[in-house]
Structure formats: structure tokens, C-alpha cells
Short mmCIF file of the C-alpha atoms (twelve columns), coordinates in Angstrom:
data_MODEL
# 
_entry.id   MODEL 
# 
loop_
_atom_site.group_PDB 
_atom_site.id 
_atom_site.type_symbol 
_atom_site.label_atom_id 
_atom_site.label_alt_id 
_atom_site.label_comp_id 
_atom_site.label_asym_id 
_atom_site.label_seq_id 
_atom_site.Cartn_x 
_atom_site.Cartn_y 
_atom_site.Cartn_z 
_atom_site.pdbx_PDB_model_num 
ATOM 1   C CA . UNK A 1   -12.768 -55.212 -17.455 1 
ATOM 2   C CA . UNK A 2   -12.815 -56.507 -21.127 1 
ATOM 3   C CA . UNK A 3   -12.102 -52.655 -22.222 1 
ATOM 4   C CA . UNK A 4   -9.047  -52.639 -19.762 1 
ATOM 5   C CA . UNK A 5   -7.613  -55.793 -20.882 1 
ATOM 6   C CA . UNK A 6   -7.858  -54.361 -24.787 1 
ATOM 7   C CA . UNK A 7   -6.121  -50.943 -23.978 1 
ATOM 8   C CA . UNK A 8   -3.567  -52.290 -22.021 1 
ATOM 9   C CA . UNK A 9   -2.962  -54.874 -25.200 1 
ATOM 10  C CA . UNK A 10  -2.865  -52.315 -27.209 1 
ATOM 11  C CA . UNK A 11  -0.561  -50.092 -25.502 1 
ATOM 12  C CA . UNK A 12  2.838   -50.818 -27.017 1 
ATOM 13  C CA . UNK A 13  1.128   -51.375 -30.605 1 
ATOM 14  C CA . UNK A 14  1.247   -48.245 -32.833 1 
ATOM 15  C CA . UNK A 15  -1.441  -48.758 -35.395 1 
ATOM 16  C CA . UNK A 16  -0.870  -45.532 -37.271 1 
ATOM 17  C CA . UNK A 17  -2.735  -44.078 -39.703 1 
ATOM 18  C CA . UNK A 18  -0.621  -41.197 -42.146 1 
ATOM 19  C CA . UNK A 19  -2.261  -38.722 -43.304 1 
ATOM 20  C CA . UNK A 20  -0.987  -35.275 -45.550 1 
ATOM 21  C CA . UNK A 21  0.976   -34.458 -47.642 1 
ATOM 22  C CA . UNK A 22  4.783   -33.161 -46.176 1 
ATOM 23  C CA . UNK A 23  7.837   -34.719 -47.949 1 
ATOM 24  C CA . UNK A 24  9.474   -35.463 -44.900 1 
ATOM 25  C CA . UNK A 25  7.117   -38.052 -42.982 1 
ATOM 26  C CA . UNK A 26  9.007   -41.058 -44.860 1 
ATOM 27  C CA . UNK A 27  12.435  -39.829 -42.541 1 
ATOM 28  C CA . UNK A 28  10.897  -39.226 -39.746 1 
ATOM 29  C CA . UNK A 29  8.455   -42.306 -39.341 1 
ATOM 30  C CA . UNK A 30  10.518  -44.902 -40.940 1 
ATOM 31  C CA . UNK A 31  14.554  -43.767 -39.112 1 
ATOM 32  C CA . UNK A 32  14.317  -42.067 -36.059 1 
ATOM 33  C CA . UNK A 33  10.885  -42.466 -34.238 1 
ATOM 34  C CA . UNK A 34  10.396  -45.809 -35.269 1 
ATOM 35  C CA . UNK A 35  13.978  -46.613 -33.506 1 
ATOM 36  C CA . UNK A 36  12.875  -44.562 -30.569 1 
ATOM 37  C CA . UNK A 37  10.103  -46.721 -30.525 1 
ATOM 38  C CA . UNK A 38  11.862  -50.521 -31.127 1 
ATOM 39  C CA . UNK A 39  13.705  -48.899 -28.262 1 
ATOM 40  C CA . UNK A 40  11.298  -48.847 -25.707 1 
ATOM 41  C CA . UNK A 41  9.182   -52.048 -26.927 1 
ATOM 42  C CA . UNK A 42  6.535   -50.453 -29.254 1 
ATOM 43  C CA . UNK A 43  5.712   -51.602 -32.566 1 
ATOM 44  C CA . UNK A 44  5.038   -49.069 -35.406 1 
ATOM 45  C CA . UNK A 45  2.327   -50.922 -37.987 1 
ATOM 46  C CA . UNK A 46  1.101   -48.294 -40.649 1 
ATOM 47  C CA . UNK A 47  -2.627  -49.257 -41.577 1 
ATOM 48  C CA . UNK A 48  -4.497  -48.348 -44.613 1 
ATOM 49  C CA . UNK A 49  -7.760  -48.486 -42.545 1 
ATOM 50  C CA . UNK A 50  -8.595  -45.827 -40.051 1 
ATOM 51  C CA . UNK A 51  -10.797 -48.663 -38.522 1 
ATOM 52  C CA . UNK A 52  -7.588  -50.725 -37.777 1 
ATOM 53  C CA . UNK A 53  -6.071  -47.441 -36.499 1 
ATOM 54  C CA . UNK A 54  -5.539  -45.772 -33.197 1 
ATOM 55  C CA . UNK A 55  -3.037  -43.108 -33.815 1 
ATOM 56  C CA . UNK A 56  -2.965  -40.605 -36.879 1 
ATOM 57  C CA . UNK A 57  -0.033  -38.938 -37.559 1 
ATOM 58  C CA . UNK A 58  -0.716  -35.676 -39.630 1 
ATOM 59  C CA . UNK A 59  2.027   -34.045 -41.679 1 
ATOM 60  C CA . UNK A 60  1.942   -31.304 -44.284 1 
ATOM 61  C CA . UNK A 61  -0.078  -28.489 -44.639 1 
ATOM 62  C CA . UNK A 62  -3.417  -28.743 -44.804 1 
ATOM 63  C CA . UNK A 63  -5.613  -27.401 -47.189 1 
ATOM 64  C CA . UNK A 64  -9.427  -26.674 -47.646 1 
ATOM 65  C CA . UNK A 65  -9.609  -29.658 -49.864 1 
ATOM 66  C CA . UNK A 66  -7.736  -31.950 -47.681 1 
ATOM 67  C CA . UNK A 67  -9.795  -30.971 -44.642 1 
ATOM 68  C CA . UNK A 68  -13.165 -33.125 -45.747 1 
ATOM 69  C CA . UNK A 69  -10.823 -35.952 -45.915 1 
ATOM 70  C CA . UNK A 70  -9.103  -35.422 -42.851 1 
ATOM 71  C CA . UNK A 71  -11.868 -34.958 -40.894 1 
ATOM 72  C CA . UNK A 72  -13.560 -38.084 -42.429 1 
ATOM 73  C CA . UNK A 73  -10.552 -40.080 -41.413 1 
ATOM 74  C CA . UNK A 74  -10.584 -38.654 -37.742 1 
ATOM 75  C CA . UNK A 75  -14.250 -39.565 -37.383 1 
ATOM 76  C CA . UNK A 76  -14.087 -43.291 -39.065 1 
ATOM 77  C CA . UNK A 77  -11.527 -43.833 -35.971 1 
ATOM 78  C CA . UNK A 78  -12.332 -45.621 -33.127 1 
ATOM 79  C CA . UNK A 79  -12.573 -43.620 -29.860 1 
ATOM 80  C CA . UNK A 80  -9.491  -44.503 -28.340 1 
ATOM 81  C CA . UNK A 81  -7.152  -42.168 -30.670 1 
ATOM 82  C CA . UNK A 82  -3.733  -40.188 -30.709 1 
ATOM 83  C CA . UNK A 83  -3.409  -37.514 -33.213 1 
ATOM 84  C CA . UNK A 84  -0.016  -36.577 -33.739 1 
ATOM 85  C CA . UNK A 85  0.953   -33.411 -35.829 1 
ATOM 86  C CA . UNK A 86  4.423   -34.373 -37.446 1 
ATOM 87  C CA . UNK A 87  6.609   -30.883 -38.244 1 
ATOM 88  C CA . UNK A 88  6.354   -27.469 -38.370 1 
ATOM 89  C CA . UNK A 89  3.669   -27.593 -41.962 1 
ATOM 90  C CA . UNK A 90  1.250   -29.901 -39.553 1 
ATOM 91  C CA . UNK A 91  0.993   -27.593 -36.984 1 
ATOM 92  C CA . UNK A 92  0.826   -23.924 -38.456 1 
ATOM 93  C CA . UNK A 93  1.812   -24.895 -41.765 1 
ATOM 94  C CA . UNK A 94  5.356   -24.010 -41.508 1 
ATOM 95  C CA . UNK A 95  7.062   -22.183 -44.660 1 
ATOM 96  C CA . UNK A 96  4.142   -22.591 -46.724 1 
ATOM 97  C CA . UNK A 97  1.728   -20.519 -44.498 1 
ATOM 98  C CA . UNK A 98  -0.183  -18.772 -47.399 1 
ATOM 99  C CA . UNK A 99  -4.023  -18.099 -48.348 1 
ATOM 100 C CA . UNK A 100 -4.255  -22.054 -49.326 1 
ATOM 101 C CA . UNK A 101 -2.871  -23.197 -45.806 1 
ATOM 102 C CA . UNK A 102 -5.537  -23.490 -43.052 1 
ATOM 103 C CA . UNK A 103 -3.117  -23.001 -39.948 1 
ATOM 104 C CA . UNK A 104 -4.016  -24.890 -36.761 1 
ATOM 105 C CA . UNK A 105 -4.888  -28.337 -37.080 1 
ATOM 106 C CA . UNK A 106 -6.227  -28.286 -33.513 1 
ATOM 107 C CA . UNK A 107 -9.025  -26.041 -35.022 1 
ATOM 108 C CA . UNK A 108 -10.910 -29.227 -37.063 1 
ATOM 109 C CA . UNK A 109 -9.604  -31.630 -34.734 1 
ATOM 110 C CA . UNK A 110 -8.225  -32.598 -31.263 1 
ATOM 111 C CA . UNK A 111 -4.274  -33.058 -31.504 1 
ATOM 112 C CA . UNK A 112 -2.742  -34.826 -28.568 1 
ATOM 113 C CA . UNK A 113 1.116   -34.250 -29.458 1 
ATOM 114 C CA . UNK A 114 2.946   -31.929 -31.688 1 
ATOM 115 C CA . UNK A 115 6.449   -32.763 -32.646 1 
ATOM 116 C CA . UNK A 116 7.889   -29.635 -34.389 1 
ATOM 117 C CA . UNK A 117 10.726  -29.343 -36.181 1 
ATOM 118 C CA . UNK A 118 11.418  -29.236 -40.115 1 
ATOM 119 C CA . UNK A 119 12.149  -31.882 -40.542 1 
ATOM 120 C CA . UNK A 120 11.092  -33.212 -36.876 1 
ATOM 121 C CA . UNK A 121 14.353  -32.779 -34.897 1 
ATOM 122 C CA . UNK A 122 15.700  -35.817 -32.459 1 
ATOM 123 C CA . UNK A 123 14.745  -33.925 -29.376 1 
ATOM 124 C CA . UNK A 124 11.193  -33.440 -30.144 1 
ATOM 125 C CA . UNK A 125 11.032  -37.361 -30.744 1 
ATOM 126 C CA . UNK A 126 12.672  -38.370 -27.680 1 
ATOM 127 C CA . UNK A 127 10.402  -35.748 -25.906 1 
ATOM 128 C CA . UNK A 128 7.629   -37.601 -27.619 1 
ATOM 129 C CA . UNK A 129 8.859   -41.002 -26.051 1 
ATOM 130 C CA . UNK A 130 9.565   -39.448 -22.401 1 
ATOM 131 C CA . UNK A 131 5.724   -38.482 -22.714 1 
ATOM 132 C CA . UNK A 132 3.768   -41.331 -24.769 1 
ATOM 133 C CA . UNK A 133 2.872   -43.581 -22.007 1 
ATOM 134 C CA . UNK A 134 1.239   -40.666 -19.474 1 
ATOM 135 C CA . UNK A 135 -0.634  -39.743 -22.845 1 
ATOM 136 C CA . UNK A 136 -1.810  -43.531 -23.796 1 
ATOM 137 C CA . UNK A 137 -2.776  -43.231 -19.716 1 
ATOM 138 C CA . UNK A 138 -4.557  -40.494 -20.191 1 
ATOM 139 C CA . UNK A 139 -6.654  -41.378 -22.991 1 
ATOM 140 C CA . UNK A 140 -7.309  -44.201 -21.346 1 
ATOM 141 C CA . UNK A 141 -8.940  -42.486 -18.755 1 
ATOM 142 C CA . UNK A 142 -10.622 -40.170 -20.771 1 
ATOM 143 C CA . UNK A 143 -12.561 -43.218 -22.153 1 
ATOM 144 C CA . UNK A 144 -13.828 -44.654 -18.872 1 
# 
């Protein structure tokens, strides 16, 4: 009952943690999505803590050293957690696929939503928004 109560109060609050290194993530966390989200009552917080956080949003490529600290990041979150690949580098590293670029972020770690684009067009956002509360659902269920 308690755990109900606290994922259903959490629900509209975004507690995201940003992680990588694209130049992009300041447009498309800071204009569009976090309109799309004022729009339909959610609240975009960005947390220094993965403790505090329950969604990471991943942008950039990734590289063999960022990996240690991604996947530290990923496991110092609690269970109840949204990954979120932001652009085309974040998912297959984009233009800068190359022998430094691990492709595939869903290899190290479970992604829940891709948002593609370069930068991350309109249409994948609002798809995002159509979609987020069946995946906050789901994950919900996931942790029963």
C-alpha cells in the first residue's frame, strides 16, 4: 500500500538524472520536452544525486571510459527507474560511430525510451508524452 501511494506521488515528478556528453541535451531538456511536459502536469527537477533520481536521461556517445561511470550511476538508482536515450549519439552513437564509440546503450543497460533525432525532433517528444504514462504503469508493475 505504502509503495503504491509513493509511485503514484511520484508519477508526474521527473527527477532526472543527465548523464553524457552530446551538445544538444541543454535544447532539448530545457525548450521543448520540458514544455511538453508543463503541458501535461509533470515537473522536470534535474538532480545531482542518482539517489534523488528516478529517470536518467543519456545523451552523447558513449565511450569505454564513460561506461564505468554510467553504469555506476544506473546501479546507485533506486529500482523504480526510466532510462531515456536522448538523440541519435545515445542510441548508436550517431555521426560519431567510430572505434571509440560503444554503440548500443541497451547493451550495459536497460533503456526504456529512445527519442531519436539529431537534435531530438518535436515528434519523437510528443511520441514520448503520448507514451510516458503506460511506461511509468508499467514499471510500476514490474516492481510489484
Amino acid at each position: 500500500m505504502i509503495e503504491s501511494i509513493k509511485n503514484w506521488s511520484t508519477r508526474k515528478n521527473i527527477n532526472a538524472v543527465v548523464f553524457g556528453n552530446g551538445c544538444c541535451v541543454q535544447e532539448d531538456l530545457s525548450t521543448e520536452l520540458r514544455a511538453l511536459l508543463a503541458q501535461a502536469n509533470y515537473t522536470l527537477k534535474i538532480v545531482d544525486s542518482p539517489r534523488q533520481a528516478n529517470y536518467l536521461f543519456i545523451h552523447g556517445i558513449i565511450n569505454p571510459l564513460l561506461l564505468n561511470v554510467l553504469l555506476k550511476i544506473y546501479a546507485d538508482m533506486p529500482d523504480f527507474k526510466i532510462v531515456v536515450a536522448l538523440g541519435n549519439c545515445a542510441s548508436n552513437a550517431g555521426a560519431f560511430n567510430g572505434y571509440n564509440a560503444l554503440t548500443g546503450v541497451e547493451r550495459f543497460i536497460t533503456v526504456d525510451y529512445y527519442l531519436t533525432g539529431c537534435p531530438v525532433d518535436a515528434n519523437a517528444m510528443e511520441d514520448f508524452m503520448a507514451n510516458l504514462d503506460d511506461l511509468i504503469l508499467k514499471k510500476s508493475k514490474e516492481l510489484e
